[in-house]
N, C-alpha and C positions, 0 to 999 in steps of 0.2 A: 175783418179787422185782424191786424197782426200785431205782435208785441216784439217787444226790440230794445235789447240794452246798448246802451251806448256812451261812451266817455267822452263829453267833451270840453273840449281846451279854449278857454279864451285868452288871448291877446290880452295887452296893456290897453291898449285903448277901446275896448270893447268891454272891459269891466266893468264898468259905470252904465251901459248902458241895459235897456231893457228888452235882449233877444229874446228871452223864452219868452217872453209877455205876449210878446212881437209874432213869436215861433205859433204859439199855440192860437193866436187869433186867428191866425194867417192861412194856417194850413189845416186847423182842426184836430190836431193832436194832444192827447192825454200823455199828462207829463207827471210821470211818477220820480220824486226824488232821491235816490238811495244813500247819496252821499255829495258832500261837497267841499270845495274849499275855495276862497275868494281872501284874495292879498291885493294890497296897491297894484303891482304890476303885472298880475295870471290871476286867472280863477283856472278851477277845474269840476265838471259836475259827473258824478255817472248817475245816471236816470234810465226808467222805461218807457219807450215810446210804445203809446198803443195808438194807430190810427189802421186808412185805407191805407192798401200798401201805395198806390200811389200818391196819394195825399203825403205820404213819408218820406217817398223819394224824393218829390219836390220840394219839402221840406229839408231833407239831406242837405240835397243839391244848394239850395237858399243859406244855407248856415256856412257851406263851404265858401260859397263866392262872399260873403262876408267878410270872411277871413278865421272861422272857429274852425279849430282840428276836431274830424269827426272820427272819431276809433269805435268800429261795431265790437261789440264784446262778445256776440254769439252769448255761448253756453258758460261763458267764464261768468264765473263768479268771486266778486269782491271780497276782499276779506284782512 
């Protein structure tokens, strides 16, 4: 298992719907919430991903072809 911050950006028409519900079923990733923000037209979430690493990547990759901006934060920390 690996853990992994990550920023991500949603689109207008992707607000409303239920990725991470989606995300976590899907691929089997624990999804820790650190921060958020959600307007009519963007959200923004930065979260911890802990899964398989590959289980994550495919997960990555899945959120990408969606249309979410996936920003790895590494070592950065929020603040």
């Amino acid at each position: 298992m690996i853990k992994e911050r990550v920023k991500l950006t949603f689109p207008e028409g992707l607000v409303k719907e239920p990725i991470i519900t989606q995300f976590i079923r899907q691929f089997e990733v624990v999804v820790n919430i650190r921060r958020a923000s959600v307007e009519e037209n963007l959200g923004w979430i930065i979260c911890e991903l802990d899964a398989e690493q590959e289980q994550l990547e495919q997960g990555v990759q899945w959120l990408k072809e969606l249309g979410v901006e996936v920003d790895r934060l590494g070592d950065i920390v929020e603040g």
